[in-house]
C-alpha positions in Angstrom: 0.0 0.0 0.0 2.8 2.2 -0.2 2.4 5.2 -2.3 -1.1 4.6 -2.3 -0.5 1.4 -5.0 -2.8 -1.7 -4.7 -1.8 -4.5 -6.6 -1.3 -7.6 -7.4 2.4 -7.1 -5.8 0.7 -5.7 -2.8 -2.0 -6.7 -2.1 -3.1 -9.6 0.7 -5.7 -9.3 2.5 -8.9 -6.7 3.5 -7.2 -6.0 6.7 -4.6 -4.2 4.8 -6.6 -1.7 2.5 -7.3 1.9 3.3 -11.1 2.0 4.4 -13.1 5.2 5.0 -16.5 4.9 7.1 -18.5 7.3 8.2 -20.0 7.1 11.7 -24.3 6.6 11.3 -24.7 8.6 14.2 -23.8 11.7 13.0 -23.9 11.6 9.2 -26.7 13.9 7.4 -27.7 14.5 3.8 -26.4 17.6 2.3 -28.9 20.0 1.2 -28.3 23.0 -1.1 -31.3 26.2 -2.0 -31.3 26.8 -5.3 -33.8 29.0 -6.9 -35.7 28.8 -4.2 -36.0 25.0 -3.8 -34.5 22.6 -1.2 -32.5 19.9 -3.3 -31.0 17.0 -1.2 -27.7 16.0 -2.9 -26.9 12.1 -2.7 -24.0 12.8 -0.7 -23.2 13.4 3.4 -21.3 15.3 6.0 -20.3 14.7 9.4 -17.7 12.5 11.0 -15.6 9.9 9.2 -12.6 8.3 9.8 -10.2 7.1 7.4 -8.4 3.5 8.5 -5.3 2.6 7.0 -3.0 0.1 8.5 0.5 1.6 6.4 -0.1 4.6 8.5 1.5 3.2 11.2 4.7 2.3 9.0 6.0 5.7 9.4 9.1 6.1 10.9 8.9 9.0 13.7 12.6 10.6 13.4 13.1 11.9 16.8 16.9 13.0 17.2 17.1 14.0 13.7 19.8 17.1 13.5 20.6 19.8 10.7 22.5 17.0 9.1 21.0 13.9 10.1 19.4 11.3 8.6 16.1 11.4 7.1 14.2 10.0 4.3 13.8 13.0 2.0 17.6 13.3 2.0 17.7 9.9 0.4 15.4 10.9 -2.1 17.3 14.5 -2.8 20.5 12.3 -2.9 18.8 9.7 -5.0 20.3 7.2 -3.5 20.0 4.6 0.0 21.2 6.3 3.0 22.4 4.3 6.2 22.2 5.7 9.7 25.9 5.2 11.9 24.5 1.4 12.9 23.8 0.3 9.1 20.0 0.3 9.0 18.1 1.5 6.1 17.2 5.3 6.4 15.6 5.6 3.1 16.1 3.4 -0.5 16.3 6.8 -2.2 12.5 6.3 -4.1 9.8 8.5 -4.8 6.9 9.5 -6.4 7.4 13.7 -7.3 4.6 15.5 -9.4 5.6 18.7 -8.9 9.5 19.9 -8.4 8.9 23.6 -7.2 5.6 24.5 -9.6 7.1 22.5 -12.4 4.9 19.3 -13.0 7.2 15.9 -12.8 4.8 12.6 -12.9 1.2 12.2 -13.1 -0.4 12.4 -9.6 -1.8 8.7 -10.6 1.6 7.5 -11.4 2.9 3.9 -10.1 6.2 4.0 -10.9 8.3 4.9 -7.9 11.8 6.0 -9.2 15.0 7.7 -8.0 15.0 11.3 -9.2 18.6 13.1 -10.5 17.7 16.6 -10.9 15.4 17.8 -8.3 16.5 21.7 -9.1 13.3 23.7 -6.5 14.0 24.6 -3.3 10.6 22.6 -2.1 9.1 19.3 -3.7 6.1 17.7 -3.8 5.8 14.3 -3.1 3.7 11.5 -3.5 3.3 10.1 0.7 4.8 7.1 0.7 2.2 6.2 3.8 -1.3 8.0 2.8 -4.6 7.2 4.9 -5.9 6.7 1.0 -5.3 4.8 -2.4 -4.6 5.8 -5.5 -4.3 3.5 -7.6 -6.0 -0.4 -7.4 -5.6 -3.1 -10.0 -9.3 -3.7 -11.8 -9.4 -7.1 -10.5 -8.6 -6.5 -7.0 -10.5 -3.6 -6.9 -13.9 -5.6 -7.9 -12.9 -8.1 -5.0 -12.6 -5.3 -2.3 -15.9 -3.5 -3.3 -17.4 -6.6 -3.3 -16.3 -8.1 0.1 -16.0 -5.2 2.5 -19.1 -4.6 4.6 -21.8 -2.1 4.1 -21.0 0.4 6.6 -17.3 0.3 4.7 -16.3 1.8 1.3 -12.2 2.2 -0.5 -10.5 5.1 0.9 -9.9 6.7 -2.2 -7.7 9.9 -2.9 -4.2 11.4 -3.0 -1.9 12.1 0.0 0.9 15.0 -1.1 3.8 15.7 0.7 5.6 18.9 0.0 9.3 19.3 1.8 12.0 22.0 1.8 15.2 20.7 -0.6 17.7 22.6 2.3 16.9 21.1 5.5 15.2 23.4 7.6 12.8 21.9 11.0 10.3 25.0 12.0 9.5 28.5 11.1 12.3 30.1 13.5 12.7 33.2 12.5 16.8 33.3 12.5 16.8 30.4 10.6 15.3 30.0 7.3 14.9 32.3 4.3 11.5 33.2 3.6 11.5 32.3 -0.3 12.0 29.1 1.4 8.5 28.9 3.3 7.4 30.6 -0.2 8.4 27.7 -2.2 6.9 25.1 0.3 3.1 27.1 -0.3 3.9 26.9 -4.1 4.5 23.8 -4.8 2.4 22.7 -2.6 0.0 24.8 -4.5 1.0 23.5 -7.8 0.8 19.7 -6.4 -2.8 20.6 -5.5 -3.7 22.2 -8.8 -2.4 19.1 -10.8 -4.0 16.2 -9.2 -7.8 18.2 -9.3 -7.0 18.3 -13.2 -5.7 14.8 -13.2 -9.0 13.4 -11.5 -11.2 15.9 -13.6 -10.4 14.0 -16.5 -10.8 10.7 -14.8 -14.9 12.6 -14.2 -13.7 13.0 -10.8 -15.5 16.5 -9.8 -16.4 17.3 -6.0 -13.1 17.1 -4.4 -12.6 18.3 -0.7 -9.0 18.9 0.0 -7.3 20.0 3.4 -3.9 21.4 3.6 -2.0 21.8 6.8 1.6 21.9 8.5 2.3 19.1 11.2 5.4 20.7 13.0 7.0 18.7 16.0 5.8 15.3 17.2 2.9 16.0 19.5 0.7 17.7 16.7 1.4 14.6 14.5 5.2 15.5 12.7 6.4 12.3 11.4 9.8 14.0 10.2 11.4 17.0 11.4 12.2 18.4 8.5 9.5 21.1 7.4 7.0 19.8 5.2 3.0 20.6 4.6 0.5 17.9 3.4 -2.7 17.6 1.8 -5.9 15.0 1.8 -6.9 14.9 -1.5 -10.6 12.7 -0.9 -11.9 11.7 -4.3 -14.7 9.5 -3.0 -17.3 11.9 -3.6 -19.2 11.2 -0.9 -19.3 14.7 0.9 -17.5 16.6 3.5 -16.8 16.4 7.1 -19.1 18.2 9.6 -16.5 20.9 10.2 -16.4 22.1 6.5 -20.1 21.8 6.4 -20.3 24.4 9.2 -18.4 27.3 7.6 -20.2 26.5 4.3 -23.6 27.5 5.8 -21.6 30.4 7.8 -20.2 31.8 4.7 -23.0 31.1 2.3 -25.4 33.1 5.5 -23.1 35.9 4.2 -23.6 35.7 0.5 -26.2 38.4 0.5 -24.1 40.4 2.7 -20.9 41.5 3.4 -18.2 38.7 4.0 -17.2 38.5 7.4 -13.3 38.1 6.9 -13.9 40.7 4.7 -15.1 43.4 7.3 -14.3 42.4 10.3 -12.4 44.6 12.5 -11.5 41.6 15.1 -13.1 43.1 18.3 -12.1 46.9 16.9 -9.1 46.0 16.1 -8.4 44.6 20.0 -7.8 41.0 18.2 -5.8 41.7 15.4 -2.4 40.8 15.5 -0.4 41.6 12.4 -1.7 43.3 9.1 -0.1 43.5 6.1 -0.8 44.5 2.6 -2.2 41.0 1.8 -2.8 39.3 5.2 -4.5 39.9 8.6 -3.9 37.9 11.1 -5.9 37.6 14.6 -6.5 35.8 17.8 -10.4 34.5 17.3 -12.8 34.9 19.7 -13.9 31.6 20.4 -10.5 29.4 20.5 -9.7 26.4 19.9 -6.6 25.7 21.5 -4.8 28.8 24.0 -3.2 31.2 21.4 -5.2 30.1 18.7 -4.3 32.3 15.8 -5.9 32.5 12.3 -5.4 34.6 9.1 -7.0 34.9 6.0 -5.7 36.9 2.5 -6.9 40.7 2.6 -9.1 40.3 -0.5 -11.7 37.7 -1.1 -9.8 34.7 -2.2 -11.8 31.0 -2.1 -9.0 28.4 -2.9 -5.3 28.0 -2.2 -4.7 28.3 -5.9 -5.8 31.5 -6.2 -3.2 33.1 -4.5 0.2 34.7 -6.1 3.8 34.5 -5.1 4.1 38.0 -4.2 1.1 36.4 -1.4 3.2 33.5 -0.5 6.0 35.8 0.2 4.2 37.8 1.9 2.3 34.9 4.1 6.1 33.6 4.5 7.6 36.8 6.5 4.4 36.8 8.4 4.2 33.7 9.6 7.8 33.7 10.8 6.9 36.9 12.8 4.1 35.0 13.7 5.9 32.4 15.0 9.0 33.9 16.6 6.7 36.1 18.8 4.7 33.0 20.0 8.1 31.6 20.9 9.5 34.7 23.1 5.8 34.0 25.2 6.6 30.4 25.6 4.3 28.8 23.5 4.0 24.8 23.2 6.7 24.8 19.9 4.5 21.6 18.7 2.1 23.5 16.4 -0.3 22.6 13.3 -1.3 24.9 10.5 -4.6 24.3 9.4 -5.8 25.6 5.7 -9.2 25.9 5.3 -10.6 26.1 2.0 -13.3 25.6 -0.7 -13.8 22.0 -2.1 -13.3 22.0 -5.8 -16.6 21.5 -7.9 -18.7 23.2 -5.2 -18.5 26.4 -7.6 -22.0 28.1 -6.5 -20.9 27.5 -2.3 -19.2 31.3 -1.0 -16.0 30.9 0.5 -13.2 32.8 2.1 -9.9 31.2 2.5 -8.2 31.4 6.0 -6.0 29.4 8.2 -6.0 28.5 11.5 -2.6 28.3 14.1 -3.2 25.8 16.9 -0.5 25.5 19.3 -0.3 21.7 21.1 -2.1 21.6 24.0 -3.6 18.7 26.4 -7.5 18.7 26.2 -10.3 17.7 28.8 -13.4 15.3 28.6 -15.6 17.6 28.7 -14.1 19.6 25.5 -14.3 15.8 23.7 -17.9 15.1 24.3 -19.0 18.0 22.0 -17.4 20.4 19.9 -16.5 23.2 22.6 -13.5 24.5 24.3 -12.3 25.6 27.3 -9.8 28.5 27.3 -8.0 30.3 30.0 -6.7 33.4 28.2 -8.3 36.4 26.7 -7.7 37.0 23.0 -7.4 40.9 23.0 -4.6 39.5 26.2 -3.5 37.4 23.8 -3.4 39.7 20.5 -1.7 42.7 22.8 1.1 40.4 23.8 2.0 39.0 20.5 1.3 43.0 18.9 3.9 44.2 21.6 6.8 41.6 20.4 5.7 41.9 16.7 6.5 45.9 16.5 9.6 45.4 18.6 10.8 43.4 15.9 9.7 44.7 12.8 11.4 47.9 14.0 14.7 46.0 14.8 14.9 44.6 11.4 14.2 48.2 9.8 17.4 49.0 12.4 
């Protein structure tokens, strides 16, 4: 099941394929108005989970240093790579569709291969352990529709990995170049781009896709090295509860002015940073203690949308971000949440924005619905970060 490939090499048994099953309990048909009539679409929302046993293959690189031994070095080297006792690191394979923006392989490609001039300074990747598949024989694909249960269905989709060539482990702002963090949005950008045209012309149309950064080990970092992913579902089946909720929030606004759009962030008392193309905020209702999120300045709907001169923009900003939530001593094991439209739902309203959540332990109580608990104020919050912020943009103008 590596790289998302079922066949006749791989595969053995059920046990071992990617399954996706929503739970009964909470899954509701999706309804849209349009021209005045209630339509119910033959698809759902609300919890799911996606199952798949070559998750837990992963290797979690824990003492990895500047120089150390990791996987994507293979790769970049194009060759195996031993750690000091002799054990395999990496076999120097992959699966790259886009080097920088420039497309490599198809995003349905099956054909593993070591790669000799990877010339970007970020790559997008194939995962070599995704929660979905890409590709099944005919054959074996009949056999698993026709033996898994009914409350069971293929997880099918495309996992993308997108890593910095220079090896670089967080957004510290001393340390890496912001055309770096640039790179890593565009190709991760361009990776998204080609695999929605590559299913489009496999008749593949409603495609929900979640990008997000996993950085450090307790918010789900595998490797060390900086990287972003995206979930690529192609099952057409719907959306997840979450996604549903700020599709009926946004299309509440369609008639009206888009909140992102006007919002002054408690007069202003929540914002945090703004910049020619980005605002970013503490939100009232957090999810997490110094739960940040930021959105583009004008009304964008889709990652793809956006320009470098954004990216490089979003890069500085988020370093800032970052380095002043260091200096308050804020859990360094963070996730970066993108939230965006699904492709195909063209008549849904949308803004784009992303959501910061610091690492943080959470109660029972916070489990058994979806609510949190906080115990800071986000204009405390906002004033704090603003404070450290200014001191440093007017350093760096020093």
């Amino acid at each position: 099941m590596q790289w998302g490939i079922i066949s006749s090499h791989s595969f053995s048994n059920l046990k071992k394929v990617p399954i996706k099953r929503w739970d009964p309990l909470s899954n509701v048909p999706i309804e849209i108005q349009d021209n005045g009539y209630n339509i119910v679409l033959p698809k759902i929302y609300g919890h799911y989970s996606y199952i798949s046993p070559v998750r837990g293959k992963r290797a979690f690189v824990v003492d990895q240093k500047l120089d150390g031994n990791d996987a994507f070095k293979a790769v970049f080297n194009a060759k195996p790579l031993y750690d000091e006792e002799g054990n395999l690191v990496g076999d120097g394979f992959g699966l790259i569709i886009c080097d920088g923006s420039r497309k490599v392989d198809d995003p349905f490609s099956i054909t593993p291969r070591r790669y000799h001039e990877i010339k970007a300074k970020a790559v997008t990747f194939i995962n070599r352990y995704p929660a979905m598949a890409r590709y099944v024989e005919q054959g074996i694909y009949d056999y698993i529709i026709n033996s898994l249960p009914s409350n069971s269905k293929l997880a099918y989709g495309v996992n993308l990995v997108t890593v910095s060539k220079d090896y670089f482990d967080s957004l510290e702002f001393e340390t890496i170049p912001d055309d770096v963090i640039s790179a890593v949005f565009q190709s991760t950008q361009a990776g998204i781009k080609y695999v929605v045209e590559e299913a489009n012309k496999k008749g593949i149309k409603n495609i929900p896709v979640s990008p997000f950064f996993n950085i450090g080990r307790s918010v789900g970092g595998s490797q060390r090295r900086l990287h972003s992913q995206v979930y690529v579902d192609l099952n057409e089946d719907g959306h997840g509860a979450r996604i549903e909720m700020y599709l009926k929030a946004f299309e509440k606004m369609k008639n009206r002015e888009c909140h992102l759009c006007t919002s002054e962030h408690g007069g202003g008392t929540r914002t945090v940073l703004k910049t020619k193309y980005w605002t970013f905020f503490a939100t009232g209702s957090p999810v997490r203690n110094y739960h940040l999120r930021f959105n583009p300045n004008n009304h964008y709907e889709r990652l793809d949308e956006l320009s470098i001169k954004q990216f490089d923009d979003l890069a500085k900003s988020l370093k800032l971000i970052w380095s002043a939530l260091n200096e308050l001593d804020v859990n360094r094991h963070r996730n970066i949440i993108i939230n965006t439209k699904p492709y195909g739902y063209e008549k849904a309203n949308f803004h784009l924005f992303g959501d910061i959540l610091p690492y943080e332990f959470v109660g029972g109580a916070e489990m058994a619905d979806d609510m949190r608990v906080a115990r800071l104020l986000p204009e405390n919050v906002a004033e704090s970060l603003k404070t450290i912020i200014q001191k440093r943009i007017i350093h760096s103008k020093d």
